[in-house]
N, C-alpha and C positions, 0 to 999 in steps of 0.2 A: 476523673473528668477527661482524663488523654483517650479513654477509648471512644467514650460520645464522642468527642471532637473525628478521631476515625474514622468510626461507624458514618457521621454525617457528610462526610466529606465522600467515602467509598458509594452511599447513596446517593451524593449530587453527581458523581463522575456517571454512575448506571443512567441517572436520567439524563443526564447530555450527550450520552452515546446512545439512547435512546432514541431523542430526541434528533440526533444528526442521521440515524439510519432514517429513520421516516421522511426526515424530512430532505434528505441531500439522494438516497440511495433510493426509496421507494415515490417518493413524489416527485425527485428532481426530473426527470425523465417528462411524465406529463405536465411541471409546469414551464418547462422549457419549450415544450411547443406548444402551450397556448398563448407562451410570449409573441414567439414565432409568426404566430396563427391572427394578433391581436392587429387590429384594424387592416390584415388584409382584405383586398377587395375582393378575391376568388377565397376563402379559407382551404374549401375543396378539393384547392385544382394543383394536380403538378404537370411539370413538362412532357412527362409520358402519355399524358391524358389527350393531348390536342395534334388531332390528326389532319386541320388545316388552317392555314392562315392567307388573309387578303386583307393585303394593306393598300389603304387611298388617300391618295396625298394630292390636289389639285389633278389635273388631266387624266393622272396616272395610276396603274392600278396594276400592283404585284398580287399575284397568288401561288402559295405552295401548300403541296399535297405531300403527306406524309408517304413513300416506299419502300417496305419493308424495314432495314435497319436505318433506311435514310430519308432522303427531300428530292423531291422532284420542285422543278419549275412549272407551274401547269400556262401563268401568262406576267408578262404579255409576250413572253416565249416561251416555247417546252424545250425544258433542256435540264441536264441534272444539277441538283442546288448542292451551293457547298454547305458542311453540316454544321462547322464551325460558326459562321453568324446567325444561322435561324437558329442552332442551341440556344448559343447571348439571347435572342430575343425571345426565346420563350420560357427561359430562365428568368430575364426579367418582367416579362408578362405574367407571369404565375406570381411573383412572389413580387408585387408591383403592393403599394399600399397608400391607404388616404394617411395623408400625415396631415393634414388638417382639412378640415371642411369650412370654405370659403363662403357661400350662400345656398341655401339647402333648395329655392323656388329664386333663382336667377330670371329678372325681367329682359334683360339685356347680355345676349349668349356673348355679343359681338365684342363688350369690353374685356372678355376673357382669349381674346382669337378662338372662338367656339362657334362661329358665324360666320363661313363655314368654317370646320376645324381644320388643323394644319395635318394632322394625320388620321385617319379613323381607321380603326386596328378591329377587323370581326374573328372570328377564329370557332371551332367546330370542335367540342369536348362531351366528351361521355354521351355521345347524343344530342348535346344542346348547343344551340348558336349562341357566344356569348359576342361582347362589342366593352370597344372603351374607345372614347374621341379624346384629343390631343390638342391644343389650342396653343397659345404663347407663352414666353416664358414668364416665373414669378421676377419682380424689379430685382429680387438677389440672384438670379439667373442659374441659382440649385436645384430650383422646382416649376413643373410646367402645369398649366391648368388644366383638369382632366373630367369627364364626365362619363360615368357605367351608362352603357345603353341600354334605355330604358329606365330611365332613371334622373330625375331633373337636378339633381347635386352638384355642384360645382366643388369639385376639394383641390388640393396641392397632390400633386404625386411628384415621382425623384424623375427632373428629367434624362436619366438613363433612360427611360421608357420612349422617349423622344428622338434620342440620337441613336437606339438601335432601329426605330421605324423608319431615321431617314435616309438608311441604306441605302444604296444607287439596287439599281436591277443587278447588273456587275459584280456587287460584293457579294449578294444571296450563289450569284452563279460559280458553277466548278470552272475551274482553269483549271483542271488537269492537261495536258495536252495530250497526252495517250495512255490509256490505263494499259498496263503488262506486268506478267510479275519477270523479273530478269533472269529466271533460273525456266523459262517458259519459251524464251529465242531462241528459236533453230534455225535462223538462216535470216539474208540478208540482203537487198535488193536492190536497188542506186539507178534511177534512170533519168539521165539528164534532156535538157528540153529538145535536144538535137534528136533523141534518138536512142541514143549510147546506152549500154546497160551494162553493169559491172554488179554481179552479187557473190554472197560467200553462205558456207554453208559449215554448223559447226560439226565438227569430228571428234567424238571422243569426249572426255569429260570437259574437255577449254581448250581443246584446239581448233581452231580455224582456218580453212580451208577457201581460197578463189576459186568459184565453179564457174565464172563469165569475166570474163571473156577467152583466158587460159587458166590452166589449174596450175595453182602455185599456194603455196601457204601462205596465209593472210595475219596481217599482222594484229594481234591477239590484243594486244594495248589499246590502239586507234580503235575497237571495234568494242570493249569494254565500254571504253572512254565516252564514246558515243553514245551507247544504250542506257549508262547513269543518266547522262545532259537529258534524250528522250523521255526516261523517266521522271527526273524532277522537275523537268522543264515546265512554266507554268503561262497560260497564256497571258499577254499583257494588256490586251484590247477587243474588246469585239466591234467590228466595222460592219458589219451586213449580215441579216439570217438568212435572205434568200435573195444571190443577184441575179438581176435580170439578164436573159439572153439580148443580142443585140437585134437588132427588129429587121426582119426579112426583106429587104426591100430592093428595087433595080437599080443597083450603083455599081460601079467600079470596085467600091470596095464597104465591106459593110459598115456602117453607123454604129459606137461605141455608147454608150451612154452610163453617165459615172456609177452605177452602179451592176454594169454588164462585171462577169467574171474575167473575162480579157483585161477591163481597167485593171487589174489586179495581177495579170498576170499568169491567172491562173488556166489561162485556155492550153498553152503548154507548159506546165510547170514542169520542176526539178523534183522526183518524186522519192519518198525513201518509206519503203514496206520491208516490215519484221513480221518473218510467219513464227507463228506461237504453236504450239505443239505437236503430238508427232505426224511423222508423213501423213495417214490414213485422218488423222481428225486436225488437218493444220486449220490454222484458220489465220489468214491478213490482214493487217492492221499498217496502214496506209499514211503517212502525211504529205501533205504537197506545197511546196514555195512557189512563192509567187515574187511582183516585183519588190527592192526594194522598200522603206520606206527611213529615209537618210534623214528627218530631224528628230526620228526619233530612235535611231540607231536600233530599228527593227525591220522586217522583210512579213509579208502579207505570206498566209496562209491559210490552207486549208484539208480539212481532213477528210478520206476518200466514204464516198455515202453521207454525206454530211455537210448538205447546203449554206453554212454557215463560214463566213473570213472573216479571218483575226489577223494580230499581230504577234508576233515572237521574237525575242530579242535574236537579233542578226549574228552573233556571238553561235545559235544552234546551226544554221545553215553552214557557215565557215566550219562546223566539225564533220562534217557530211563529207567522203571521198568519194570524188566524181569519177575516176578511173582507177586501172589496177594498177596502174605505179602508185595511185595513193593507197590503196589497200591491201596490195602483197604485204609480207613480212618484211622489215625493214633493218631487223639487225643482221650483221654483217659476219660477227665472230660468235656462235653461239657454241658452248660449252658447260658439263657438268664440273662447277666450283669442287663440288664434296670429292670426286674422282680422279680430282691434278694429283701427282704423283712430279712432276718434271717440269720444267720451264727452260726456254733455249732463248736467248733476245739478243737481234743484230742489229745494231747503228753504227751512225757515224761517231756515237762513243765506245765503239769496241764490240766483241761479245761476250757474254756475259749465262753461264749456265747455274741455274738453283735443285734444288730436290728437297723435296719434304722430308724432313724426319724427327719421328717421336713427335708430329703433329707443331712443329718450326719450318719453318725455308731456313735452307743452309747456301751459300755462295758454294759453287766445287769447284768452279773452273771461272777465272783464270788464277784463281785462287781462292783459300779456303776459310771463308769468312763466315759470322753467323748473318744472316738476311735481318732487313728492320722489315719487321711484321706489316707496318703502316704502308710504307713506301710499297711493297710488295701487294698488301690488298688493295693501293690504289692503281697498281698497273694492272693489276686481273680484272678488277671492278671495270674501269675504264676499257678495257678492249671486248668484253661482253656487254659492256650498253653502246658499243659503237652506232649509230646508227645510219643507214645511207640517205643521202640527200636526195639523189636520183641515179639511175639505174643507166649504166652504159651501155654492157652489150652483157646478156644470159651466160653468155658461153664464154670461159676464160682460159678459151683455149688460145687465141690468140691473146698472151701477156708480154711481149714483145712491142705490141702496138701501143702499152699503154706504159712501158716503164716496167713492166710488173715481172719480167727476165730476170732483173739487176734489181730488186727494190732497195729502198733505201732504210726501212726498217722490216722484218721478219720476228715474228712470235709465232715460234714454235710452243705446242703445250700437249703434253704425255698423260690420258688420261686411263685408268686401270682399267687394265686388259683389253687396253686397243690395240690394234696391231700397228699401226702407225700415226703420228702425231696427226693434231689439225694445224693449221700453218695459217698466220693472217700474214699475208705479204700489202702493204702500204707504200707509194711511190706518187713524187709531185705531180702535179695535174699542167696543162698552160695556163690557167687562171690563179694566179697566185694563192687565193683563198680557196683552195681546193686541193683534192691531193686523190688518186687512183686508190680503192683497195679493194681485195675479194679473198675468197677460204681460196685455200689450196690442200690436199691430203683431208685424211680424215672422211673418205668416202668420197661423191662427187662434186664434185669443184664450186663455189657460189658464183654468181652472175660478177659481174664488174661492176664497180658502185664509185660515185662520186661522195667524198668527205669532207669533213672540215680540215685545213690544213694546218690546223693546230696541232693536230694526232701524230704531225710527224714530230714536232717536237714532244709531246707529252709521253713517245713509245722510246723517245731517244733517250736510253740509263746508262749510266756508267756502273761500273764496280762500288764506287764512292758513293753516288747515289743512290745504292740498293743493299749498300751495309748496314749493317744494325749500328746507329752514334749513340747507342745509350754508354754514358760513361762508366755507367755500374752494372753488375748485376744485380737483376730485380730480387728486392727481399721487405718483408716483413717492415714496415714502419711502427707497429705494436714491438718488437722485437729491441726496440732501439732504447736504452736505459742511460744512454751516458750523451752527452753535447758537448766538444767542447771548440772554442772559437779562438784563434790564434789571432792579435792582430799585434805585431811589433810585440815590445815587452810583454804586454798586456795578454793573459791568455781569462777567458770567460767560460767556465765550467757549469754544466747545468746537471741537474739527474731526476730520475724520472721518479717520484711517489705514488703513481696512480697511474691509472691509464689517461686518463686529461691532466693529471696535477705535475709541474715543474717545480723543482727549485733549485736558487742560482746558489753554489757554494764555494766558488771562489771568482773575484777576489774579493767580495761577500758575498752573504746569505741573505736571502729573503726570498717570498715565493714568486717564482715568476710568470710570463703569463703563457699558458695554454698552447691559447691561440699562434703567438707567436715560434717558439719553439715547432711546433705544429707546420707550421710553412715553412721552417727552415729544411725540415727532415723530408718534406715532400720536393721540395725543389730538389734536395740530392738526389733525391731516387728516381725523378723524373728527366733530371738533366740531359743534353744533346747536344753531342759538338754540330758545328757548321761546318766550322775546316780543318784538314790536317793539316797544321802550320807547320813543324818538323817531325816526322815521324822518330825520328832519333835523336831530337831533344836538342839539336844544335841550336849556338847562342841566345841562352836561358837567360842572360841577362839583356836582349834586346826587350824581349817580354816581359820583363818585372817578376822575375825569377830569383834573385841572387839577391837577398831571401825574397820569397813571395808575400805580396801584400797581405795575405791573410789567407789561412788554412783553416779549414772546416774539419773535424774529425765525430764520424756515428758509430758508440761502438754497442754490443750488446751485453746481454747479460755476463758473458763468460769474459769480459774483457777486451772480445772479438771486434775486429776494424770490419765492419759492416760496410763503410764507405766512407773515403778519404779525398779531399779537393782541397788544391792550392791555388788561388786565385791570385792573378800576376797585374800587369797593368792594363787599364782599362782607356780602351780609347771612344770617340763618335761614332758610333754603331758596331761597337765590334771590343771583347774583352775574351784576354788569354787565360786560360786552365790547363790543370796537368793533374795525374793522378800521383803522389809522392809512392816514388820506386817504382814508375813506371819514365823511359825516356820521353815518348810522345808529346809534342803541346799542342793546345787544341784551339779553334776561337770558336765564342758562342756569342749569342744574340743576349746582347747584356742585360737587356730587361727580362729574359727568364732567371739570370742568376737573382733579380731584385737587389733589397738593401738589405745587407748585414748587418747585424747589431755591431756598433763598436766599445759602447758601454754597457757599464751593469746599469744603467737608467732605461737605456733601452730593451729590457728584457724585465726591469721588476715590474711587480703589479703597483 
């Protein structure tokens, strides 16, 4: 009887996988879209299909026309529509449905807001004019009353269909402010309402070039910076499609009236034109500010061929440089990073010379130290994004006049197979918040430039300041197999089981945690004194030395002292260290040593 039973069962399995191919694999497909398809009002119709729509909402009367991959505005302006809302609405118009039918021969349109309707939506498909009117909402305020034109039915549809028709004119509309593509800019154009013209012209794959008013290199950032803002920039208002001129008449002075382009500012505007491609096929593309407009922290404008003012946050005109002191190039010390070879630094903390080697800064002079990496990529960092405030005099040939004879910091920098260094010389200004600096060497000389007068202290290093304070040499935290924690009697042994697993074996055992061990071994290896407090280790017992409150020991596999710390006493901002067999004591900022474990409580799981 065990094989019937089999047999029956391996037949009912054939027919339910049968049964699920038909029914889930070969029908699921068409009965999922007659689901779809079921009490729609259009079955027929998708969004690709409607090549125009006009919606009428009391007085007013939108209409778009489909162009090419997009939407035009055809009224009650012509202008290009944005794609994003007419999609939504014809997204929702296609696939809009009667979710109930209300009265199929309504005597009375008006108890429904159908009398007249709140929106009536026509639109143009495969040929045919189709229509659906819009009325009020249902009491639950999820559904609005709707009627197919041509058609006396009254049903519920979702009022989504409602809140995309009640669109402002506005939202259908592009706020692009200037279409470009930014790899298309070749030049640059500024002409303020005086008169004044300042443009730049690009050179090369990103460089930038001042052709107006003198030729000078333009500063590559401020002119990037700009043409993002131009491109994302999005208009915030439309205020007029076409203003009036002011009317010709015998006065002293002519009659403005609030919608002349003058009210606006725009009779002489501040104007900024990007020519787009090459010399032989440029083509200009124009915008122009106008006044102010201060409560709503935007400025009136308008773009050239193009009868229509707006508004645009006031934020793009402020990135606009009106002259060539705002559009030269503004850094001060510019140099190839990958090419230093050499560093020379004069202050009032001494001089101080480095050299690169085996891919390290080393101290040579005034003695022979290894460089801290940091410290060093913040003083190189820092004197190539120097930037000038404003522009003193071109020529620095008189530096006598400015301080700049005697400066009071000098950074020399050696870079491969120059024949001589470039030189930033830096000297105080009479305005206290300011300070003189310019190139020297390194080909011809930089203009005179006003700075912040912070640069004189941030260029001022000592030896001390530019030494490498890592107390260890850097190694291997995987590396590290043994822990052990000296405090008084008490010594805390840990060893390593794994790569994450600890356990504490004297003075018990049990497993400890991870994490913590984990921070103890990173703090040694990260550690950094602040001060040489005695370089030769004189009275060790003012510091909490004679024994030390607690010694740290990392060793590795082979037994090896990886990295050894005796921690001394610890005062209000400030706790003494030493390396055992080494004299030096050192102080460091007590919150990177953290808290030691002092028990085995503090280290079990």
């Amino acid at each position: 009887m065990r094989w019937k039973t089999t047999a029956f069962l391996a037949v009912l399995l054939i027919a339910l996988g049968s049964f699920f191919y038909v029914y889930e694999v070969r029908q699921g497909p068409a009965r999922e879209k007659a689901a779809s398809e079921k009490d729609r009002v259009w079955k027929d119709l998708e969004a690709k299909d409607i090549d125009e729509v006009t919606i009428k909402r009391g007085g007013e009367s939108i209409h778009l026309k489909r162009a090419g991959e997009g939407w035009m505005l055809a009224a009650p302006v012509e202008a290009k529509a944005e794609s994003r809302p007419v999609d939504d609405l014809l997204s929702t118009l296609t696939a809009a449905r009667v979710e109930r039918e209300i009265d199929p021969n309504p005597t009375k349109l008006a108890d429904f807001g159908l009398e007249p309707p709140a929106v009536e939506i026509t639109f143009k498909a495969k040929g045919q004019e189709r229509g659906l009117r819009l009325g009020a909402k249902s009491p639950t305020g999820i559904w609005v009353y709707a009627q197919q034109a041509g058609k006396p039915a009254v049903f519920l549809a979702p009022d989504s269909l409602l809140r995309d028709a009640q669109k402002s004119v506005t939202d259908f509309r592009d706020r692009t402010l200037l279409a470009f593509e930014r790899k298309d800019v070749k030049g640059l154009q500024v002409k303020t309402p005086s008169g004044q013209t300042v443009a730049a012209q690009l050179k090369g794959a990103d460089e930038w070039q001042v052709t107006t008013p003198l030729a000078l290199p333009a500063d590559r950032e401020l002119i990037s910076g700009l043409l993002e803002k131009l491109k994302a920039a999005k208009i915030k208002e439309f205020v007029a499609e076409t203003p009036k001129a002011p009317p010709k008449i015998l006065q002293k002075a002519p009659q403005k009236t609030p919608e002349s382009a003058d009210a606006y500012g725009l009779e002489r505007p501040l104007s900024v034109t990007l020519w787009l491609g090459e010399e032989k096929e440029r083509v200009a593309k124009t915008l122009r500010f106008g006044k102010p407009v201060p409560d709503k922290k935007a400025v009136y404008a308008q773009r050239e061929g193009d009868a229509t003012v707006f508004v645009v946050d006031e934020e793009l005109l402020k990135a606009v440089p009106t002259s060539a002191t705002a559009l030269r190039d503004k850094a001060v010390f510019a140099y190839d990073r990958g090419k230093l070879e050499r560093v020379e630094l004069e202050s009032p903390k001494g001089k101080v010379t480095l050299a690169l080697e085996g891919g390290a800064w080393r101290i040579t002079a005034p003695v022979a130290l290894k460089a801290d990496e940091g410290a060093m990529g913040a003083l190189l960092s820092r004197a190539r994004d120097l930037r000038a405030k404003d522009f003193v005099a071109d020529a620095a040939a008189r530096l006598s006049q400015f301080g700049l004879d005697r400066p009071q910091v000098r950074l020399s920098v050696w870079e491969k197979d120059a024949k001589e260094p470039r030189v930033l010389l830096i000297a105080p200004a009479k305005a206290k918040e300011e300070a003189y600096a310019t190139l020297a060497g390194g080909g011809a000389p930089g203009p005179i430039v006003l700075v912040d007068a912070k640069v004189l202290s941030e260029f001022s290093r000592s030896v001390q300041d530019l030494r490498d304070r890592s107390l260890f040499e850097a190694f291997d935290t995987r590396d590290v197999t043994r822990v052990q924690i000296q405090r008084g009697d008490q010594t805390l042994t840990l060893e390593r089981k794994s790569e994450e697993e600890w356990q504490l074996v004297t003075p018990k055992t049990g497993k400890a945690r991870g994490a913590r061990v984990g921070d103890i071994i990173w703090t040694l290896r990260n550690l950094k004194w602040r001060d040489l407090v005695a370089e030769q280790g004189w009275e060790p017992g003012r510091y909490g030395f004679e024994p030390p409150a607690t010694t740290v020991t990392l060793s590795g596999k082979d037994g090896k002292t990886l990295a050894a710390l005796a921690v001394g006493k610890r005062e209000p901002g400030e706790a003494y260290v030493r390396v055992p067999g080494q004299p030096a004591l050192y102080a460091i900022e007590p919150r990177s040593l953290g808290d030691l474990p002092a028990t085995p409580e503090d280290l079990l799981l």
